[in-house]
N, CA, C and O atoms as a Tripos MOL2 file, in Angstrom:
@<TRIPOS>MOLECULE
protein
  304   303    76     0     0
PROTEIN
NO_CHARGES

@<TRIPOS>ATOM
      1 N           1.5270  -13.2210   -6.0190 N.3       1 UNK1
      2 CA          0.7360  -12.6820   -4.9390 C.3       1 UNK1
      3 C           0.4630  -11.2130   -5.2320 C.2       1 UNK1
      4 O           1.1940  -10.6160   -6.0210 O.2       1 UNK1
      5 N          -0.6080  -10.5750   -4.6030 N.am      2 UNK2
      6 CA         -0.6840   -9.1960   -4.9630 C.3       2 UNK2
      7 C          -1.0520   -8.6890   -3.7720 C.2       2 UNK2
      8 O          -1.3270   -9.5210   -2.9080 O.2       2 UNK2
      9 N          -1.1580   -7.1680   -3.4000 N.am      3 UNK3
     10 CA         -1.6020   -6.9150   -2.5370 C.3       3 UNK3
     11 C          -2.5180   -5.9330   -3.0220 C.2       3 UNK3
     12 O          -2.5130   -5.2520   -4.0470 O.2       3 UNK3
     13 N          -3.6750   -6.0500   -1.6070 N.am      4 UNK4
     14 CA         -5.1250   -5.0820   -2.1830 C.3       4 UNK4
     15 C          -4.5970   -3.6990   -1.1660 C.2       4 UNK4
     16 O          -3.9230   -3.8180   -0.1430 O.2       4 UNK4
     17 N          -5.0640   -2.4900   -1.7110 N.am      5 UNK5
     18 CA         -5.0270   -1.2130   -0.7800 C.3       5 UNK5
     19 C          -6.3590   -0.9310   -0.9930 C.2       5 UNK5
     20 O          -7.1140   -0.9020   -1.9660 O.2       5 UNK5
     21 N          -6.4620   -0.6560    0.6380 N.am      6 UNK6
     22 CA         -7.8900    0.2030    0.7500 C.3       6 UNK6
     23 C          -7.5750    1.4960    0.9800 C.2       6 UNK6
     24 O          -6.5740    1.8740    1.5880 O.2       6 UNK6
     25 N          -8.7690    2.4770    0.2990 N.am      7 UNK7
     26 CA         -8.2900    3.5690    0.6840 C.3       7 UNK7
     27 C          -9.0350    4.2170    1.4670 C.2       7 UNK7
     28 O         -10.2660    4.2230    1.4480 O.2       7 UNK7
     29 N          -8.0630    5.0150    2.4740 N.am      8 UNK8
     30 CA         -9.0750    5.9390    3.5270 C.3       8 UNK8
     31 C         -10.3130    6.8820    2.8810 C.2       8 UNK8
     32 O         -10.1690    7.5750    1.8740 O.2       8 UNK8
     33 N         -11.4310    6.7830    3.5800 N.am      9 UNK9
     34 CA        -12.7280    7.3610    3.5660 C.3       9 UNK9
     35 C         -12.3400    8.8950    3.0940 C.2       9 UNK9
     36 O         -12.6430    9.5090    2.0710 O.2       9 UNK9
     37 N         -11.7030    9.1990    4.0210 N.am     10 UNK10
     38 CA        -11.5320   10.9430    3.9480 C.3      10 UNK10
     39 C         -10.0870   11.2480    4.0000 C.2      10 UNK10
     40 O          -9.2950   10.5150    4.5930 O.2      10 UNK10
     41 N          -9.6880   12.4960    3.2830 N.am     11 UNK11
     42 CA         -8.2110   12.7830    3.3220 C.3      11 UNK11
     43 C          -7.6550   13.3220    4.7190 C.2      11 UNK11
     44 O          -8.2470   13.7580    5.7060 O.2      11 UNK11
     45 N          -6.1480   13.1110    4.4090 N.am     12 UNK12
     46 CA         -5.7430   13.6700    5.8850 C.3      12 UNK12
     47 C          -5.6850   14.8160    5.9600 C.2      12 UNK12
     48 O          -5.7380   15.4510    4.9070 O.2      12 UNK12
     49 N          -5.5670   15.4650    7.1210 N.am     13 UNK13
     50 CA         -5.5080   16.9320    7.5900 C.3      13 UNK13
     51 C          -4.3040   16.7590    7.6720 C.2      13 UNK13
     52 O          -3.6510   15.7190    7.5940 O.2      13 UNK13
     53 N          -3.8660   18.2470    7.9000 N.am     14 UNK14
     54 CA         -4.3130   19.3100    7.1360 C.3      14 UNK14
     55 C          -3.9840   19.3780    6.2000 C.2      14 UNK14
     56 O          -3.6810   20.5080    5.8160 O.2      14 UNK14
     57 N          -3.8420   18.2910    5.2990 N.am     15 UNK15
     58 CA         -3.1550   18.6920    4.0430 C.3      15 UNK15
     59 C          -4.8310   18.6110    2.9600 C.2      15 UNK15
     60 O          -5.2390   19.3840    2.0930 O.2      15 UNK15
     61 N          -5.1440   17.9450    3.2530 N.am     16 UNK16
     62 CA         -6.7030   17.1340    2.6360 C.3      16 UNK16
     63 C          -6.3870   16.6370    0.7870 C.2      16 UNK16
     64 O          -6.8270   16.9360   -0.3230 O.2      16 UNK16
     65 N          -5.4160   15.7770    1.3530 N.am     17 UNK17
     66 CA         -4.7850   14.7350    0.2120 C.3      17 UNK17
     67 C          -5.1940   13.8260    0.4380 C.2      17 UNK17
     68 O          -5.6930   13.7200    1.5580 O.2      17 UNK17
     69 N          -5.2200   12.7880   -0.3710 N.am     18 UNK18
     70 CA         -5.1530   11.2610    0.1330 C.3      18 UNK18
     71 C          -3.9690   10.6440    0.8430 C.2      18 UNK18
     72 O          -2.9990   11.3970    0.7540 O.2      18 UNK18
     73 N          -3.6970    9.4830    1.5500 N.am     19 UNK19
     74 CA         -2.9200    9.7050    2.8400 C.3      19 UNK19
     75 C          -1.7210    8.5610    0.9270 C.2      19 UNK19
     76 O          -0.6880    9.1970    0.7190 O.2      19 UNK19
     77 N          -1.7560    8.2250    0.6550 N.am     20 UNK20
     78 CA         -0.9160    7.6860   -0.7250 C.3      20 UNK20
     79 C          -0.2840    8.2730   -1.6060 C.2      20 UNK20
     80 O           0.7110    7.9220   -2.2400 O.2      20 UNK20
     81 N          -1.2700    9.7700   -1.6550 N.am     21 UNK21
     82 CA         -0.4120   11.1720   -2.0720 C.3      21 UNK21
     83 C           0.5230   11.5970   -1.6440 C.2      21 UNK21
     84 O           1.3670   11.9780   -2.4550 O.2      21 UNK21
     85 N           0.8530   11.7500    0.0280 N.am     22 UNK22
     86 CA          1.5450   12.6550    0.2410 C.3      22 UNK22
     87 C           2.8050   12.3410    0.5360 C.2      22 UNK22
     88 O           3.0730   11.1990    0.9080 O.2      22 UNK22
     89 N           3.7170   13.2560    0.4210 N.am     23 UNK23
     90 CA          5.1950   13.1370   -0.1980 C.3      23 UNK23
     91 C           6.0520   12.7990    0.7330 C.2      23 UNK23
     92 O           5.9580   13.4300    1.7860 O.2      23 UNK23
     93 N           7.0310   11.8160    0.6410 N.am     24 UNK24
     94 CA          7.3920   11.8210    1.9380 C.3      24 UNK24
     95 C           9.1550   11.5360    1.0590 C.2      24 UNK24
     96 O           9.2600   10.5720    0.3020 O.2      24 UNK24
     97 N          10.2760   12.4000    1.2770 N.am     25 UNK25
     98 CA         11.7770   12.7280    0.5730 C.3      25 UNK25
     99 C          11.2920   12.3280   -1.3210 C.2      25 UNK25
    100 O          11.5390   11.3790   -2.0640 O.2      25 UNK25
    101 N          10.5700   13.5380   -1.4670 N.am     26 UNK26
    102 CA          9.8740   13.8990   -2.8720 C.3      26 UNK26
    103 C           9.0230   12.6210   -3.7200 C.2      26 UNK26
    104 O           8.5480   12.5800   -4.8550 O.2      26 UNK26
    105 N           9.0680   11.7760   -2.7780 N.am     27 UNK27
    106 CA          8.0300   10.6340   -3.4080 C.3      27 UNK27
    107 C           7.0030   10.4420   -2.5070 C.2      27 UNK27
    108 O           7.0630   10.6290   -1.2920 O.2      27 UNK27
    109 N           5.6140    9.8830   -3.4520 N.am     28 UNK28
    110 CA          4.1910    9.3190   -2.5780 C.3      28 UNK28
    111 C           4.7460    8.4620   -1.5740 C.2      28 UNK28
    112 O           5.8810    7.9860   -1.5960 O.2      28 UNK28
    113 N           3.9290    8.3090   -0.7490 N.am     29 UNK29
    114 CA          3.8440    7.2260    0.0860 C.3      29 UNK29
    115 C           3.5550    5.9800   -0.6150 C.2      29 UNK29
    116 O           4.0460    4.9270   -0.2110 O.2      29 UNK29
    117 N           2.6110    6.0330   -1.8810 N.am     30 UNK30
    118 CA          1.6460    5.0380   -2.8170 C.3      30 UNK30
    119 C           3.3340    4.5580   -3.2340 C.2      30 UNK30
    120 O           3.6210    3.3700   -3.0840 O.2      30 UNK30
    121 N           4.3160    5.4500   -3.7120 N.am     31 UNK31
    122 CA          5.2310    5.1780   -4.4700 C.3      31 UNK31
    123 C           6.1640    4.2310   -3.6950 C.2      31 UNK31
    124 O           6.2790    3.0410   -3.9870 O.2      31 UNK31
    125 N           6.8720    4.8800   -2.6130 N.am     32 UNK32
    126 CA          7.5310    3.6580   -1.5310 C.3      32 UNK32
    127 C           6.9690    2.5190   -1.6390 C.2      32 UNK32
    128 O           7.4830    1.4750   -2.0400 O.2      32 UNK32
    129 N           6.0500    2.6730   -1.3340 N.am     33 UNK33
    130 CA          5.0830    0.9090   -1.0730 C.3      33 UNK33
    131 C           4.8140    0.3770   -2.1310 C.2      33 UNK33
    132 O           4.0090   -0.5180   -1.8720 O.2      33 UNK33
    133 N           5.0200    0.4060   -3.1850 N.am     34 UNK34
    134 CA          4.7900    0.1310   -4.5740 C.3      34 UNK34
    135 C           5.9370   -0.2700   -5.1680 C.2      34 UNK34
    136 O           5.9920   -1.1880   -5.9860 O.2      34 UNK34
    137 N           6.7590    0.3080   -4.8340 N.am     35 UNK35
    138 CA          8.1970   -0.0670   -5.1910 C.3      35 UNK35
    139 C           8.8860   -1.0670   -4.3830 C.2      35 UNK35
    140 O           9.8220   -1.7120   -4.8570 O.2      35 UNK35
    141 N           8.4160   -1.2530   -3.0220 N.am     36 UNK36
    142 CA          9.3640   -2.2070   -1.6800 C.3      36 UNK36
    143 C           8.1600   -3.2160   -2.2820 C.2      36 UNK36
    144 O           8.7040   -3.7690   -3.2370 O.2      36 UNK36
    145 N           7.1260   -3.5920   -2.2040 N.am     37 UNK37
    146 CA          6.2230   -4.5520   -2.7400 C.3      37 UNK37
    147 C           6.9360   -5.5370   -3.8060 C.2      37 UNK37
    148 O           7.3410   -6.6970   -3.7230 O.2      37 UNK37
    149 N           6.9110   -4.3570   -5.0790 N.am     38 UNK38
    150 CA          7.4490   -4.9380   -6.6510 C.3      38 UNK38
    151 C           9.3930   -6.0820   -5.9160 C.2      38 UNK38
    152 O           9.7360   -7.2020   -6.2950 O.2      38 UNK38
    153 N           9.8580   -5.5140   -5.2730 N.am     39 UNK39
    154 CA         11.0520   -6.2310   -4.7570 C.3      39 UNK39
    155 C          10.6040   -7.4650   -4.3590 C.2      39 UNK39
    156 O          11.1020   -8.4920   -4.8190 O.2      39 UNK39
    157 N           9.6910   -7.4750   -3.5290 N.am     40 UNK40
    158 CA          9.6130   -8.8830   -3.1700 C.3      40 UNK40
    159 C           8.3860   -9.4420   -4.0180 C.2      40 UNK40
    160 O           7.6750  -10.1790   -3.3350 O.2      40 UNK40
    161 N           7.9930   -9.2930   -5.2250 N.am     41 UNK41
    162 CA          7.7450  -10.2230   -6.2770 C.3      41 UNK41
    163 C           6.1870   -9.7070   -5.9450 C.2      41 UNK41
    164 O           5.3630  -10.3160   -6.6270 O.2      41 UNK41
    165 N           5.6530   -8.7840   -5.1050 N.am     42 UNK42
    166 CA          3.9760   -8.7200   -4.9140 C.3      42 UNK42
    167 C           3.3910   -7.5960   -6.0250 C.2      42 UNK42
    168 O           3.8550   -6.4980   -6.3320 O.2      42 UNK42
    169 N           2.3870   -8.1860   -6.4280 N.am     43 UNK43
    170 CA          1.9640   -6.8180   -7.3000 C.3      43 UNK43
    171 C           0.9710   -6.2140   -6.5000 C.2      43 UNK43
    172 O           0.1550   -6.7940   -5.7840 O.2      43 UNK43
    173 N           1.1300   -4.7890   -6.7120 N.am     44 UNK44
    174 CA          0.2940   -3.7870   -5.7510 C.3      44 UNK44
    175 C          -0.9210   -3.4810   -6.7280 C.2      44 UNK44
    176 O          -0.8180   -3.1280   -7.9030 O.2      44 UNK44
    177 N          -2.0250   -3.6740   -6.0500 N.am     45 UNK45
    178 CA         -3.0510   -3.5180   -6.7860 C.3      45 UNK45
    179 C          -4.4000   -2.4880   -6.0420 C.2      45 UNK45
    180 O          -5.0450   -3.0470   -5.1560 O.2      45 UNK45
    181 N          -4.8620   -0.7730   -6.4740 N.am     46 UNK46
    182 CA         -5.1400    0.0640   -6.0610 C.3      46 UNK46
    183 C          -6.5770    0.3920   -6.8400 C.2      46 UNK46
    184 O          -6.8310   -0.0640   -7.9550 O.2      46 UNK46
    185 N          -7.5020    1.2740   -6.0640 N.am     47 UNK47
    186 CA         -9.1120    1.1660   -6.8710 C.3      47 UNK47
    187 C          -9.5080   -0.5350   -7.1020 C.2      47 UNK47
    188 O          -9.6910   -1.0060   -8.2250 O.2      47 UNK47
    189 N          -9.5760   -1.1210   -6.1770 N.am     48 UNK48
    190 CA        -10.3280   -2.4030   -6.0120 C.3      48 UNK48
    191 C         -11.1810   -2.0690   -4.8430 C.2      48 UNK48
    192 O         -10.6130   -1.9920   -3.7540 O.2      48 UNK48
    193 N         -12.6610   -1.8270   -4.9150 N.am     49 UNK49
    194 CA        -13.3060   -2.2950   -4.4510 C.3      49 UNK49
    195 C         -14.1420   -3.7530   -3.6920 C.2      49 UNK49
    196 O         -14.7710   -3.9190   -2.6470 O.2      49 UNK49
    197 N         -13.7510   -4.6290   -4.8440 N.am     50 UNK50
    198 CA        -14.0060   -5.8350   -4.3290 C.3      50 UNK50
    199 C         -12.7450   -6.9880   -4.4360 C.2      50 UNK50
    200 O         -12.3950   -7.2670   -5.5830 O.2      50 UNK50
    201 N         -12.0370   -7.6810   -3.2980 N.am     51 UNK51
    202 CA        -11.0190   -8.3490   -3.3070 C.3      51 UNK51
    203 C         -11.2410   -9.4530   -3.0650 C.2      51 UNK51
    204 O         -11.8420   -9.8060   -2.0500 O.2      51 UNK51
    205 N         -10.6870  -10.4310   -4.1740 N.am     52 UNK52
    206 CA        -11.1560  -11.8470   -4.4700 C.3      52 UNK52
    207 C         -10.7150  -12.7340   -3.2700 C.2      52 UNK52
    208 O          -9.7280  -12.2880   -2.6840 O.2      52 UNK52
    209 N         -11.1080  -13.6190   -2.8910 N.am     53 UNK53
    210 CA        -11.5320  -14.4700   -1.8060 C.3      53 UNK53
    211 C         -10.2090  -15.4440   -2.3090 C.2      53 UNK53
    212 O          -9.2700  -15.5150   -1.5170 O.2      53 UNK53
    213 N         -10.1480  -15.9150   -3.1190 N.am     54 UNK54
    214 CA         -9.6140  -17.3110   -3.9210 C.3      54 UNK54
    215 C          -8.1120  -17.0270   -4.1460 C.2      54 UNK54
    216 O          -7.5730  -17.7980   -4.9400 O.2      54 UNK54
    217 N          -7.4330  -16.1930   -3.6700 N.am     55 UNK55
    218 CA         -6.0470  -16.3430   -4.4090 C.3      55 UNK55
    219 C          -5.4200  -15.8530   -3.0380 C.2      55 UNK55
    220 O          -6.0100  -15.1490   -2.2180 O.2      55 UNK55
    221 N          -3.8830  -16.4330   -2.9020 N.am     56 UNK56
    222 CA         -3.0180  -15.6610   -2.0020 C.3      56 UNK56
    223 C          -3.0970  -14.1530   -2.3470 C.2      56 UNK56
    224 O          -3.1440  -13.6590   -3.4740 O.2      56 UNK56
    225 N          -3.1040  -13.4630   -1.0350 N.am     57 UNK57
    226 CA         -3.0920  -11.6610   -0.5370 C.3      57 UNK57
    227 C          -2.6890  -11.1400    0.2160 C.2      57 UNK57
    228 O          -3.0590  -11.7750    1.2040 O.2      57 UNK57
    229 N          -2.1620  -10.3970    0.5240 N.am     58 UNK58
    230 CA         -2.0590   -9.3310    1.2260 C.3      58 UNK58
    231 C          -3.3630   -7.9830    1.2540 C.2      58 UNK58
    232 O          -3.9880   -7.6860    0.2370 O.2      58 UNK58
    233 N          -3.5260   -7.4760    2.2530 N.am     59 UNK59
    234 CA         -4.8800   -6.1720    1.9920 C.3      59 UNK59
    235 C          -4.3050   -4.8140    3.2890 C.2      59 UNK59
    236 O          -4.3730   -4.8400    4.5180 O.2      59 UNK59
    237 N          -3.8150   -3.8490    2.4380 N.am     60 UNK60
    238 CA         -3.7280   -3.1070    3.0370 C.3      60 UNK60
    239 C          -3.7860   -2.1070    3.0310 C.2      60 UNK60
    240 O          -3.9710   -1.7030    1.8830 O.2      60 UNK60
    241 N          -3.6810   -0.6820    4.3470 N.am     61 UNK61
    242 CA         -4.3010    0.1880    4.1710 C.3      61 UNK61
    243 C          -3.4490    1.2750    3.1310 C.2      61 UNK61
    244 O          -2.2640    1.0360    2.8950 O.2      61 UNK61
    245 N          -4.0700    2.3930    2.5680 N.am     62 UNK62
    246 CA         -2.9470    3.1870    1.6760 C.3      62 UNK62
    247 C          -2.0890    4.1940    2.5800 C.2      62 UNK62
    248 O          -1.2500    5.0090    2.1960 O.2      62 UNK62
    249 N          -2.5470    3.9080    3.9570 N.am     63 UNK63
    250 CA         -1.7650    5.3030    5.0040 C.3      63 UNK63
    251 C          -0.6240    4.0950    5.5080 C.2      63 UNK63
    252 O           0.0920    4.6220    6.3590 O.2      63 UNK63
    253 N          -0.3900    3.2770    5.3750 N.am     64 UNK64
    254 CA          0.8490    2.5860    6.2610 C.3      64 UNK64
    255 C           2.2440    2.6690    5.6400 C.2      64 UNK64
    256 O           2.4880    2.8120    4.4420 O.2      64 UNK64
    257 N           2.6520    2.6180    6.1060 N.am     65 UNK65
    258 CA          4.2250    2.6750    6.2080 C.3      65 UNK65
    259 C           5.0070    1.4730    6.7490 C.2      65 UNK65
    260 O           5.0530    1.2700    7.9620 O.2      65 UNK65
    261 N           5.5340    0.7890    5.9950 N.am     66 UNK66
    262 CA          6.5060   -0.3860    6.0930 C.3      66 UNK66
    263 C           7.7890   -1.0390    5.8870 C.2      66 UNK66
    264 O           7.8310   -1.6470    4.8170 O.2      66 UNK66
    265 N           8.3860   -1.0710    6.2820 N.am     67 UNK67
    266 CA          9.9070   -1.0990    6.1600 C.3      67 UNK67
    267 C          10.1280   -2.3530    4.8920 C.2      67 UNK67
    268 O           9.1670   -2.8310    4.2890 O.2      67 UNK67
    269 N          11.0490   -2.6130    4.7290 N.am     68 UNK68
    270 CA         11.5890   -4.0190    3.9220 C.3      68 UNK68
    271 C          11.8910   -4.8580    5.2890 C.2      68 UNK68
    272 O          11.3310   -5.9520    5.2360 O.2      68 UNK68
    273 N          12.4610   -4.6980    6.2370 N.am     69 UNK69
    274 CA         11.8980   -6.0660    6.9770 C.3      69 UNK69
    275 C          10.5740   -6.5190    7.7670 C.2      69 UNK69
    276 O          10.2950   -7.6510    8.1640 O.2      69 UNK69
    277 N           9.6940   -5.1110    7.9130 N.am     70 UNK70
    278 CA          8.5670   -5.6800    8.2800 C.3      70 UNK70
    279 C           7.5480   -6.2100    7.1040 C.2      70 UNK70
    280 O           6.4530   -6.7290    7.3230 O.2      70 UNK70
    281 N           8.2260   -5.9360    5.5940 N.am     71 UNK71
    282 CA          7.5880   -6.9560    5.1000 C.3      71 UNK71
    283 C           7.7630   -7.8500    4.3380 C.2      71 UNK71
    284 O           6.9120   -8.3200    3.5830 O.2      71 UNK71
    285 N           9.8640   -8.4800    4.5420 N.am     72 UNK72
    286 CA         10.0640   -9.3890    5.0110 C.3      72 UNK72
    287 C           9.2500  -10.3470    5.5930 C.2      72 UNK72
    288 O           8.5120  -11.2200    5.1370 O.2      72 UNK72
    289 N           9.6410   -9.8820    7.0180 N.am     73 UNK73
    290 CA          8.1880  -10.7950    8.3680 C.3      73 UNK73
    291 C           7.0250  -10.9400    7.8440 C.2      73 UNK73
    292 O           6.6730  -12.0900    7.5790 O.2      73 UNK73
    293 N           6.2070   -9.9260    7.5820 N.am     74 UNK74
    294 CA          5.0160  -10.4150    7.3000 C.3      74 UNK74
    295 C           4.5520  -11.4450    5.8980 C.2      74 UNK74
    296 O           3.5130  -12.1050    5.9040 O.2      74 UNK74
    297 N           5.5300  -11.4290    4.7360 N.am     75 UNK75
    298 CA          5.4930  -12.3530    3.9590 C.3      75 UNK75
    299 C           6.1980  -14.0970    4.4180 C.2      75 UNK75
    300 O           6.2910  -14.9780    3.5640 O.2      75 UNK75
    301 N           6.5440  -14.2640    5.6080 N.am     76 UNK76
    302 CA          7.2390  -15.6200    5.2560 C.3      76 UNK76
    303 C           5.7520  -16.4650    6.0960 C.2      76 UNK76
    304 O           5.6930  -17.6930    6.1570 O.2      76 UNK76
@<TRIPOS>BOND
     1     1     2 1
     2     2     3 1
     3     3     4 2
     4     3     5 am
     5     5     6 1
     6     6     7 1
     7     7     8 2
     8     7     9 am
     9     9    10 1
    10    10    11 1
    11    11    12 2
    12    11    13 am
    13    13    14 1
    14    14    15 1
    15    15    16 2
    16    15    17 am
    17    17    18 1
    18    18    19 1
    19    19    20 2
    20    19    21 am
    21    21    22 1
    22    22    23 1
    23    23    24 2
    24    23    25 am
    25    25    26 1
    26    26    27 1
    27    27    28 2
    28    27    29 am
    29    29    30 1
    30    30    31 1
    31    31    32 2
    32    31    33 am
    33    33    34 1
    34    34    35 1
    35    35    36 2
    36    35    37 am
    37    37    38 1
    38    38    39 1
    39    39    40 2
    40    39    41 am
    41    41    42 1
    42    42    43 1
    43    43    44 2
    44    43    45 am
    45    45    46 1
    46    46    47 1
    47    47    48 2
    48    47    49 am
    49    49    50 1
    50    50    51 1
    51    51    52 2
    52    51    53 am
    53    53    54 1
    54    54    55 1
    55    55    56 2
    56    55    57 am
    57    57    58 1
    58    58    59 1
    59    59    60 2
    60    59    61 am
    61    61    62 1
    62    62    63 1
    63    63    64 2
    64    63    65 am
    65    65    66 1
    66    66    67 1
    67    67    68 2
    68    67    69 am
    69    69    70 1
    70    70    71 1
    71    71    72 2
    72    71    73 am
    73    73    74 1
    74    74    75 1
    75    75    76 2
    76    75    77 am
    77    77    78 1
    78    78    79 1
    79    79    80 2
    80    79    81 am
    81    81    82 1
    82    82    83 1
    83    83    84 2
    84    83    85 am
    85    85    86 1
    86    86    87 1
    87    87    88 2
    88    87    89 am
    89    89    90 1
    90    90    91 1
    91    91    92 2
    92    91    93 am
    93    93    94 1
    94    94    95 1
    95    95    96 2
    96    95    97 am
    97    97    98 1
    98    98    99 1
    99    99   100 2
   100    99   101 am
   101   101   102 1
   102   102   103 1
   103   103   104 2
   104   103   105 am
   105   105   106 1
   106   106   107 1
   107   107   108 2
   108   107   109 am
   109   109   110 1
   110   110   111 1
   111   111   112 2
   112   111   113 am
   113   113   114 1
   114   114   115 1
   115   115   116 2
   116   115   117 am
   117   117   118 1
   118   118   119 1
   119   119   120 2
   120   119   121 am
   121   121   122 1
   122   122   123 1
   123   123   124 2
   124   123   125 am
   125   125   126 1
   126   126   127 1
   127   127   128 2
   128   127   129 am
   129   129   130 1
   130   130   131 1
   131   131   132 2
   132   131   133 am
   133   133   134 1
   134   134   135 1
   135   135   136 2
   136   135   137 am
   137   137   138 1
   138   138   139 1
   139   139   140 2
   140   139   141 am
   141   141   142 1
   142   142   143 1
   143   143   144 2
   144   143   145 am
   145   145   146 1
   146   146   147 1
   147   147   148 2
   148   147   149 am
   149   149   150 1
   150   150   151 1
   151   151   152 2
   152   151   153 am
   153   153   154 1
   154   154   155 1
   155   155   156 2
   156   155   157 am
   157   157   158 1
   158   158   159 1
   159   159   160 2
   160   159   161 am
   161   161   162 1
   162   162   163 1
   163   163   164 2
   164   163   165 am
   165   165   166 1
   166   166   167 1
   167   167   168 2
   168   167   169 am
   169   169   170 1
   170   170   171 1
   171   171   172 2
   172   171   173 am
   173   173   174 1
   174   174   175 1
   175   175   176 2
   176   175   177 am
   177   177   178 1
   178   178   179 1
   179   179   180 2
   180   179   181 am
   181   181   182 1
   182   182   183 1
   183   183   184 2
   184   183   185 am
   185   185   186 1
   186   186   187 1
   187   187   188 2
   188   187   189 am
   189   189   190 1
   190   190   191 1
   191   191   192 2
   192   191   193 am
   193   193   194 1
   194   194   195 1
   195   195   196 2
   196   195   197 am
   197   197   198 1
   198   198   199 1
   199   199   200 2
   200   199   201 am
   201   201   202 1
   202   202   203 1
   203   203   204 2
   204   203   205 am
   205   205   206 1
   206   206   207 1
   207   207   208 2
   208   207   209 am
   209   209   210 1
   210   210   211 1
   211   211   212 2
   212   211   213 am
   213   213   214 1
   214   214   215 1
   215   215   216 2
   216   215   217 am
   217   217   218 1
   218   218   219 1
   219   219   220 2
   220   219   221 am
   221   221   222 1
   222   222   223 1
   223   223   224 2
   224   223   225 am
   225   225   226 1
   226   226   227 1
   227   227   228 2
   228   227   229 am
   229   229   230 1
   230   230   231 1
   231   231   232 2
   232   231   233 am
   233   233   234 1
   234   234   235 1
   235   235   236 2
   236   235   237 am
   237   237   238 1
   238   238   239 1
   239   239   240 2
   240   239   241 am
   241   241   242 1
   242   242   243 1
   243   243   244 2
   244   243   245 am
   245   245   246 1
   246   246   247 1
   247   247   248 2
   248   247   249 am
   249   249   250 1
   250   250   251 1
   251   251   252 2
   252   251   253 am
   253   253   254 1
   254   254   255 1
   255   255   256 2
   256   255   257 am
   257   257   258 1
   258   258   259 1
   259   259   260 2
   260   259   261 am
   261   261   262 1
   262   262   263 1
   263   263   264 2
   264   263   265 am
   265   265   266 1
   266   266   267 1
   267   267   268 2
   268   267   269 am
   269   269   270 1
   270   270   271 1
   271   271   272 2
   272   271   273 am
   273   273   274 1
   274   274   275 1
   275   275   276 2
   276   275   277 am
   277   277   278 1
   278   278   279 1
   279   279   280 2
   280   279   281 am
   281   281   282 1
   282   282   283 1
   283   283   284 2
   284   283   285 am
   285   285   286 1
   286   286   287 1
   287   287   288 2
   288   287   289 am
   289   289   290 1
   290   290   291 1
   291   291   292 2
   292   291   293 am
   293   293   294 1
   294   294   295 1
   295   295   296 2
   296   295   297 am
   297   297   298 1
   298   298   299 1
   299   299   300 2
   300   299   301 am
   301   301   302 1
   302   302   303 1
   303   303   304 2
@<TRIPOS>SUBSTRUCTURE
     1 UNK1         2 RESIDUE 1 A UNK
     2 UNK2         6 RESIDUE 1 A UNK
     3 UNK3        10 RESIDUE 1 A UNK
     4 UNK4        14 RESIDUE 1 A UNK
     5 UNK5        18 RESIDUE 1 A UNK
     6 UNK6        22 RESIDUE 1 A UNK
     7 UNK7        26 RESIDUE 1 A UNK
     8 UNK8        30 RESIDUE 1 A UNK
     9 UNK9        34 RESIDUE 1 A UNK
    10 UNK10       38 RESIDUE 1 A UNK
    11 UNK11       42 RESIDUE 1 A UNK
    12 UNK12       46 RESIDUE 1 A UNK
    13 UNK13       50 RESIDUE 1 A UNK
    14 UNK14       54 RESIDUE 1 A UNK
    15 UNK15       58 RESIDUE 1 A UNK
    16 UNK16       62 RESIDUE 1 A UNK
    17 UNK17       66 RESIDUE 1 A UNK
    18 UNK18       70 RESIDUE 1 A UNK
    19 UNK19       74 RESIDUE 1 A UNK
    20 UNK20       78 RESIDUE 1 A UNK
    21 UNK21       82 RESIDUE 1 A UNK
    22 UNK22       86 RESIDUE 1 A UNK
    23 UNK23       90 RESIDUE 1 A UNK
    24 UNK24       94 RESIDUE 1 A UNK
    25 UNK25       98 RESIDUE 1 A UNK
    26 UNK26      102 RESIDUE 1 A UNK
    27 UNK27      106 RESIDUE 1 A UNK
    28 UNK28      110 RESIDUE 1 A UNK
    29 UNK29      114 RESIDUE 1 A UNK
    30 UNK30      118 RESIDUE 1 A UNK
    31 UNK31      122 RESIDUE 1 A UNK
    32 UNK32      126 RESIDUE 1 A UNK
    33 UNK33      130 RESIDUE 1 A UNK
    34 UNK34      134 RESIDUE 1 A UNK
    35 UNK35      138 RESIDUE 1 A UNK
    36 UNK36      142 RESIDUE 1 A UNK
    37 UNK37      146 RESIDUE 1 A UNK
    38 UNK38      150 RESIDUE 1 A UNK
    39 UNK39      154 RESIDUE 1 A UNK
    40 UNK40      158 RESIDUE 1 A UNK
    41 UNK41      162 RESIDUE 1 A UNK
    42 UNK42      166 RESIDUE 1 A UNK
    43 UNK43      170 RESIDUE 1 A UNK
    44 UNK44      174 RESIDUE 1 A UNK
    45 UNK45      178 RESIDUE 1 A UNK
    46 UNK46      182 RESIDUE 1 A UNK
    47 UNK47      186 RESIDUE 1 A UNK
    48 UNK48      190 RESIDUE 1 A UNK
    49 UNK49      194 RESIDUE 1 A UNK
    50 UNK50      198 RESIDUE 1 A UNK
    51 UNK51      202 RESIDUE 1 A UNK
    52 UNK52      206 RESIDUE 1 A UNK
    53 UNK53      210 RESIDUE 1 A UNK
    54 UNK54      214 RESIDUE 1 A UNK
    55 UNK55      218 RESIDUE 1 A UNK
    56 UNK56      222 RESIDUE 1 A UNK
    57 UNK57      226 RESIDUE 1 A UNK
    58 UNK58      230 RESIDUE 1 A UNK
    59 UNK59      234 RESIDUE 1 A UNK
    60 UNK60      238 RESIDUE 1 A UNK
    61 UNK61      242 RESIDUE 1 A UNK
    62 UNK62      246 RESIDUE 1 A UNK
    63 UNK63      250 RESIDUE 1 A UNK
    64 UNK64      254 RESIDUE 1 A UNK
    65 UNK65      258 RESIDUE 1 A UNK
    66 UNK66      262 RESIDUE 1 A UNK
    67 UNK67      266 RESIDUE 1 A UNK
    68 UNK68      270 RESIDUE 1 A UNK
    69 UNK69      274 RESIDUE 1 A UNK
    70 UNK70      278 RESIDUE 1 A UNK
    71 UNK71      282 RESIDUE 1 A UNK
    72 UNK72      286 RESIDUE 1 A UNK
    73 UNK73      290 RESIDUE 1 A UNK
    74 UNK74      294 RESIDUE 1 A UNK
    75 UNK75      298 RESIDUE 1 A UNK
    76 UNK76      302 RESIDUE 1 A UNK
């Protein structure tokens, strides 16, 4: 399974980063979620514009924040 990230239109204030950039206890946000993903077997997949119709997915945004059991839950 993989998951698609979309990325926000415009950066956040006030930093005017991308919301995947910014650091949160000296790592990206892109990085957390990339790493809790790879655990449960999903490959994170970033700069996709177009996301294929035909295969199991996940699609999400690059500003969220998700625990290991909320995505636990949301994978079963």
């Amino acid at each position: 399974m993989k998951a698609y990230f979309r990325a926000r239109a415009r950066p956040m204030t006030p930093f005017e980063e991308s919301p995947a950039d910014l650091p949160i206890g000296n790592r990206s946000l892109k990085d957390w979620q990339d790493d809790l993903l790879r655990r449960f077997g999903v490959e994170p997949v970033r700069g996709v514009t177009d996301i294929p119709q035909n295969e199991d997915r996940i699609v999400l945004d690059d500003d969220l924040w998700f625990t290991r059991r909320v995505l636990k839950s949301l994978l079963k």
